[in-house]
C-alpha positions as protocol buffer text, in pm:
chain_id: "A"
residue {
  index: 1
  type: UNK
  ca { x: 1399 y: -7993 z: 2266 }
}
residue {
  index: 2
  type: UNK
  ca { x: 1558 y: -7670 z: 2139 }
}
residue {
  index: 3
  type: UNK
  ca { x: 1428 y: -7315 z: 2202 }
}
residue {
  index: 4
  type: UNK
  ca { x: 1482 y: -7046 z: 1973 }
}
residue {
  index: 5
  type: UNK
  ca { x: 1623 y: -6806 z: 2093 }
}
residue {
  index: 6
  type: UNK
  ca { x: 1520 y: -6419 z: 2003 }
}
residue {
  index: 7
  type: UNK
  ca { x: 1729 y: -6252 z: 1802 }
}
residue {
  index: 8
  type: UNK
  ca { x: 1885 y: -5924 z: 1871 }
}
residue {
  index: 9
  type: UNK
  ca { x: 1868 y: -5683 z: 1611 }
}
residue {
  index: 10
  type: UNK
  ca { x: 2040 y: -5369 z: 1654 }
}
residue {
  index: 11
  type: UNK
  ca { x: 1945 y: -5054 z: 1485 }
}
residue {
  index: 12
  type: UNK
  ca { x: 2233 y: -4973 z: 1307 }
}
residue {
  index: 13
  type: UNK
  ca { x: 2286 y: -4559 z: 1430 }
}
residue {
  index: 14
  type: UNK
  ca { x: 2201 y: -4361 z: 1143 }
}
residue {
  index: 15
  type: UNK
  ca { x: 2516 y: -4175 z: 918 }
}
residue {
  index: 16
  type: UNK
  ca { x: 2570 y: -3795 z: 1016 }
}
residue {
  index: 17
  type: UNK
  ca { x: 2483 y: -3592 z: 769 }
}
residue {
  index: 18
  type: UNK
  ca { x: 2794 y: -3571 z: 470 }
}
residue {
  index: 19
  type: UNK
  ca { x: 2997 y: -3293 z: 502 }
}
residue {
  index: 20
  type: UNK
  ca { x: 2856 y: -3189 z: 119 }
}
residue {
  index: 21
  type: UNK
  ca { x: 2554 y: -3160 z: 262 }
}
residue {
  index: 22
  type: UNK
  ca { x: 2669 y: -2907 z: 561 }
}
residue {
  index: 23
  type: UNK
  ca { x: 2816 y: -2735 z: 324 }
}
residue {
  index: 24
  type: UNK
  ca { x: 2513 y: -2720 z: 81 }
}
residue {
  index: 25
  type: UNK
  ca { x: 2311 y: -2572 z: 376 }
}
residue {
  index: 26
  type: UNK
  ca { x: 2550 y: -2307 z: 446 }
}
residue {
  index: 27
  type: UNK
  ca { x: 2546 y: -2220 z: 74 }
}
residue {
  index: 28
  type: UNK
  ca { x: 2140 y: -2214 z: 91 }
}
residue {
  index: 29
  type: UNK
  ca { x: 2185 y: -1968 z: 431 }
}
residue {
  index: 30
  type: UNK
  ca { x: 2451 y: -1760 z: 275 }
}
residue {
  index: 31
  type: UNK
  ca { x: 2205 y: -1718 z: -38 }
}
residue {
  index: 32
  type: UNK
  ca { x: 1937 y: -1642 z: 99 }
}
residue {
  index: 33
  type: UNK
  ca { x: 2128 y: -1339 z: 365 }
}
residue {
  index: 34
  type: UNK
  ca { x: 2263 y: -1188 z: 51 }
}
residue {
  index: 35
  type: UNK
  ca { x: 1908 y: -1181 z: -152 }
}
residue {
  index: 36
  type: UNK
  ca { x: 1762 y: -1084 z: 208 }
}
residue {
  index: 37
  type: UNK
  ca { x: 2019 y: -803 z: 210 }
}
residue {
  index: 38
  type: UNK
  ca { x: 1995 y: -721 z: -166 }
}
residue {
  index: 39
  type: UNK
  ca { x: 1612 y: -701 z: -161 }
}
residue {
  index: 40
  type: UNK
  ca { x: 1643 y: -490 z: 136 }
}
residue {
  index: 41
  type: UNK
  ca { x: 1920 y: -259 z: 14 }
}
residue {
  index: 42
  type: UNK
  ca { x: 1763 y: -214 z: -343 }
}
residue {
  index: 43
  type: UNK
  ca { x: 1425 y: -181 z: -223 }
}
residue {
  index: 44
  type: UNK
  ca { x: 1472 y: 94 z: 2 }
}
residue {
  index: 45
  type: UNK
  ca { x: 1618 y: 275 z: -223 }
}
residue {
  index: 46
  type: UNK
  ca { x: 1386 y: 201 z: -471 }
}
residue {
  index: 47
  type: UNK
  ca { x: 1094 y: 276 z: -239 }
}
residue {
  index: 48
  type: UNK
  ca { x: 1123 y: 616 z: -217 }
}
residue {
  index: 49
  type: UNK
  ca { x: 1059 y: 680 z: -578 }
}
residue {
  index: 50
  type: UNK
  ca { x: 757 y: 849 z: -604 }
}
residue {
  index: 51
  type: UNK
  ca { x: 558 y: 1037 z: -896 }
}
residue {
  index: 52
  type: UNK
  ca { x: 250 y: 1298 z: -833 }
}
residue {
  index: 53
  type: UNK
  ca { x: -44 y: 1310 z: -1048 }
}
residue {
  index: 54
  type: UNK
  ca { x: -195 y: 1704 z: -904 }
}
residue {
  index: 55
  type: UNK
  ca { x: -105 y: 1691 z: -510 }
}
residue {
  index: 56
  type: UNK
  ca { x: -163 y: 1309 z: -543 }
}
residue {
  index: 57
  type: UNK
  ca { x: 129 y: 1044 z: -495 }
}
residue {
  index: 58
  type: UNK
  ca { x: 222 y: 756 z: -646 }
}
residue {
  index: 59
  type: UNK
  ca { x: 471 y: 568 z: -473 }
}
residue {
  index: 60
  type: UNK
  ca { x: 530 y: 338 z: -748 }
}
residue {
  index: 61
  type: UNK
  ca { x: 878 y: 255 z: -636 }
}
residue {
  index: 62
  type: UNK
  ca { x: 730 y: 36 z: -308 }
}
residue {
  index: 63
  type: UNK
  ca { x: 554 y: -140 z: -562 }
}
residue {
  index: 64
  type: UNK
  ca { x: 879 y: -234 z: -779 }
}
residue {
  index: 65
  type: UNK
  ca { x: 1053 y: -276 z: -449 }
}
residue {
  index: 66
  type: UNK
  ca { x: 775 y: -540 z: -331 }
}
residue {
  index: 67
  type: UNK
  ca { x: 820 y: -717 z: -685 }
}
residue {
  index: 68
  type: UNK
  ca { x: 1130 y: -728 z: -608 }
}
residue {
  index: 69
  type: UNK
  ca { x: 1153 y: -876 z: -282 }
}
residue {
  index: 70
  type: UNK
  ca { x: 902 y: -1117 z: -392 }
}
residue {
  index: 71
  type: UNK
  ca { x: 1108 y: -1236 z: -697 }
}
residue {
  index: 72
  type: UNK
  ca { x: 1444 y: -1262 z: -498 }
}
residue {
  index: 73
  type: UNK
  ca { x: 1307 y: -1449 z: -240 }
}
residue {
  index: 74
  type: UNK
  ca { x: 1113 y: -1699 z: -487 }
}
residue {
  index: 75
  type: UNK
  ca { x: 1404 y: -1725 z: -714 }
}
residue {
  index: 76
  type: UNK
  ca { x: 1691 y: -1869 z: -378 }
}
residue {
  index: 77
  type: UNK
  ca { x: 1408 y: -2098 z: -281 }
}
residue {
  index: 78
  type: UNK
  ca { x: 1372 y: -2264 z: -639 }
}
residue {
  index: 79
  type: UNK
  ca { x: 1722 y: -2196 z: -704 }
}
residue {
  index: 80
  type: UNK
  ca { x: 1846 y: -2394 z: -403 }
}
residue {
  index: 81
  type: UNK
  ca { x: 1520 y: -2648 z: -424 }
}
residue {
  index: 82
  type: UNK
  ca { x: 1461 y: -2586 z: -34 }
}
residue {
  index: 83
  type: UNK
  ca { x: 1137 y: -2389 z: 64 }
}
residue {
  index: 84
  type: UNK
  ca { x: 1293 y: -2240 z: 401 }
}
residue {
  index: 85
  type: UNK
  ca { x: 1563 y: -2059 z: 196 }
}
residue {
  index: 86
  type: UNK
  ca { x: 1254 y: -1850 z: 58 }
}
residue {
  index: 87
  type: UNK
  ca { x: 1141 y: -1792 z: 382 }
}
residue {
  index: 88
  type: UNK
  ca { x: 1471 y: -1716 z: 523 }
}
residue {
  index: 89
  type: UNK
  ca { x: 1543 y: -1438 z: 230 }
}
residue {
  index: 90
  type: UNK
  ca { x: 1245 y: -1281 z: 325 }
}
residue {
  index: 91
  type: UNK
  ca { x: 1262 y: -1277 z: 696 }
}
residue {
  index: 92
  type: UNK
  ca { x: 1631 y: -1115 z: 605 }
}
residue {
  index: 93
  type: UNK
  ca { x: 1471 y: -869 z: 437 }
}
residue {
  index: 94
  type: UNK
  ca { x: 1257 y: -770 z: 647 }
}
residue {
  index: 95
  type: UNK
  ca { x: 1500 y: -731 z: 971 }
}
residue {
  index: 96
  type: UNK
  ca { x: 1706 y: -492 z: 790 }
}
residue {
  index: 97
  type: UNK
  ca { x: 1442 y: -295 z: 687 }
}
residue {
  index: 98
  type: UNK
  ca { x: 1303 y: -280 z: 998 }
}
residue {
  index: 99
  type: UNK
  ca { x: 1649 y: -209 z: 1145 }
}
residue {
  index: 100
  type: UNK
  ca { x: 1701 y: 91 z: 866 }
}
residue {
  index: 101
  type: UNK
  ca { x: 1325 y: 228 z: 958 }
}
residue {
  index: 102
  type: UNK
  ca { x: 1429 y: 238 z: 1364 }
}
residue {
  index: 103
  type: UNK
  ca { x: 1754 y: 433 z: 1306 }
}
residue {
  index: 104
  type: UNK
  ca { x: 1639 y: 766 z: 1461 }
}
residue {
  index: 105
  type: UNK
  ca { x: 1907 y: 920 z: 1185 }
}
residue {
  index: 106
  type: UNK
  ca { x: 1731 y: 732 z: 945 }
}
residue {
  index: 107
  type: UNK
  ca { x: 1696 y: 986 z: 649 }
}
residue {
  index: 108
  type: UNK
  ca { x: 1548 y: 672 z: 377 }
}
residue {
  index: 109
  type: UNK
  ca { x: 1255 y: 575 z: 495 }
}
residue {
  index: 110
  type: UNK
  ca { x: 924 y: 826 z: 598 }
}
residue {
  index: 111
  type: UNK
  ca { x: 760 y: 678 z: 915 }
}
residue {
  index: 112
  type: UNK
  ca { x: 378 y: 673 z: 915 }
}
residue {
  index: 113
  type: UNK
  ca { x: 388 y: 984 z: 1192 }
}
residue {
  index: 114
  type: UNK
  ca { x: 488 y: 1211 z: 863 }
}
residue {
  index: 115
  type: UNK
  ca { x: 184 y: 1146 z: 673 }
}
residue {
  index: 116
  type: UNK
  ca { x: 15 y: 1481 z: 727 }
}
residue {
  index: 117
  type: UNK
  ca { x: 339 y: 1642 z: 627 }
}
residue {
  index: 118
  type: UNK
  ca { x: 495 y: 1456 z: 371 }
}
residue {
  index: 119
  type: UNK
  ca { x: 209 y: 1241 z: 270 }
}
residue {
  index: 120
  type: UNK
  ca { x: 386 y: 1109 z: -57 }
}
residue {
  index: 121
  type: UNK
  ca { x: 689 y: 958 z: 136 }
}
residue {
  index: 122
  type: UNK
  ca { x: 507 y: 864 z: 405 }
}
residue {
  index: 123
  type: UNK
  ca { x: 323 y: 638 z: 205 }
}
residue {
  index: 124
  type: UNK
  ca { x: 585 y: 520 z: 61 }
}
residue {
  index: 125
  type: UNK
  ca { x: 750 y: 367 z: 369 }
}
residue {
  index: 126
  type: UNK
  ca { x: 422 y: 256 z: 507 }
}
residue {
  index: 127
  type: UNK
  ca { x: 337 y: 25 z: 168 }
}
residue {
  index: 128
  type: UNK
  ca { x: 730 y: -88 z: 221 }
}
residue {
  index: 129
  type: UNK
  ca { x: 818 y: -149 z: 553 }
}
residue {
  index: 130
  type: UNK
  ca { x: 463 y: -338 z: 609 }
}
residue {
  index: 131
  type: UNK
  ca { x: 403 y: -474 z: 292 }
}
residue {
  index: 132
  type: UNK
  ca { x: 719 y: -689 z: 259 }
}
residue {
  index: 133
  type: UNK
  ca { x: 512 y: -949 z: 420 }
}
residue {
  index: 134
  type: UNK
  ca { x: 298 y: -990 z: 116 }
}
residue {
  index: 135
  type: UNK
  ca { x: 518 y: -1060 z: -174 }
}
residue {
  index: 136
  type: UNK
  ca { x: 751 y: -1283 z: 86 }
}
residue {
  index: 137
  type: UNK
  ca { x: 394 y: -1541 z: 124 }
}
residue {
  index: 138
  type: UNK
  ca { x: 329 y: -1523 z: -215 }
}
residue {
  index: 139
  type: UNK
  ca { x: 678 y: -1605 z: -275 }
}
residue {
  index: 140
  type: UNK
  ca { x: 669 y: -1915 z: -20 }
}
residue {
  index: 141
  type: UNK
  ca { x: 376 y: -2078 z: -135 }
}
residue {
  index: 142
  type: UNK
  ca { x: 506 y: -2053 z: -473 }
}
residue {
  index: 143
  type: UNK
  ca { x: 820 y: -2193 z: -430 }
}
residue {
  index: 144
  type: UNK
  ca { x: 569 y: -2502 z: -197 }
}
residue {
  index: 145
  type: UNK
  ca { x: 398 y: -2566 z: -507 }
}
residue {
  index: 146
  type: UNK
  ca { x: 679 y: -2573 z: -740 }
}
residue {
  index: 147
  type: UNK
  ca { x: 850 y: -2777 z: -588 }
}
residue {
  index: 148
  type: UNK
  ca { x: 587 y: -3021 z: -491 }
}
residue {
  index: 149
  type: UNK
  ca { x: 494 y: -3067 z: -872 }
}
residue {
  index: 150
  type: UNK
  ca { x: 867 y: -3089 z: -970 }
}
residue {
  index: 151
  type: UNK
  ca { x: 835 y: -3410 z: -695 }
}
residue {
  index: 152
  type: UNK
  ca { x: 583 y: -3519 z: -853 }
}
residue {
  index: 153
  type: UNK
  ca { x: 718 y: -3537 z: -1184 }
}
residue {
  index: 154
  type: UNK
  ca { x: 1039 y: -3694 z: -1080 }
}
residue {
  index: 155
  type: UNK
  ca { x: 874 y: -3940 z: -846 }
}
């Protein structure tokens, strides 16, 4: 009488990654540092522009700078199709601001230990250097649900 005998299988090793796809992820990284550095670059600029209603300020340039940040870093993650680029735009952004803001020669943005003296730029730098955070989430889990309906669709 015959046995069977098991067969072997072997896992056949999975295919590295094509080199169109590296270089599809470096374009995504390389994106996503230039809109970080864009955002970052525009915005502080753009933060400091500040109008006064009486003694009152209105730092309506952090705003724009926040819209800003928030539409650069949802436009690379749709753009490239890849949530993390969103995330990585933003997290660039917000490095080099904080980089800019610890410069002890830093003459663009007001730290928050100004706001008796200069309370309109003050302001200004506090709603920009800490509120980058905001428009980068809003960004992310826009791009998330984007792109999980686009799936959705196509699937």
């Amino acid at each position: 009488m015959l046995t069977s005998v098991p067969r072997l299988t072997v896992r056949e090793p999975k295919p590295k990654q094509p080199a169109g796809s590296v270089a599809a992820t470096l374009v995504s990284v390389l994106v996503a540092l230039a809109a970080g550095v864009l955002a970052a670059v525009v915005g502080t600029i753009l933060h400091a522009t500040i109008a006064y209603v009486g003694d009152t300020p209105l730092p309506w340039g952090a705003v724009l700078a926040l819209i800003l940040t928030g539409a650069l870093s949802y436009w690379v993650g749709m753009w490239r199709a890849k949530l993390w680029v969103s995330a990585l735009a933003g997290l660039a952004t917000y490095v080099l601001v904080a980089l800019f803001s610890a410069d002890s020669h830093n003459q663009m943005i007001v730290s928050a230990q100004y706001l008796q003296m200069l309370p309109g730029p003050a302001l200004a730098g506090i709603i920009w250097v800490y509120g980058i955070i905001v428009p980068v989430v809003v960004a992310i889990f826009l791009v998330s649900r984007h792109l999980r309906v686009r799936s959705q669709i196509t699937a």
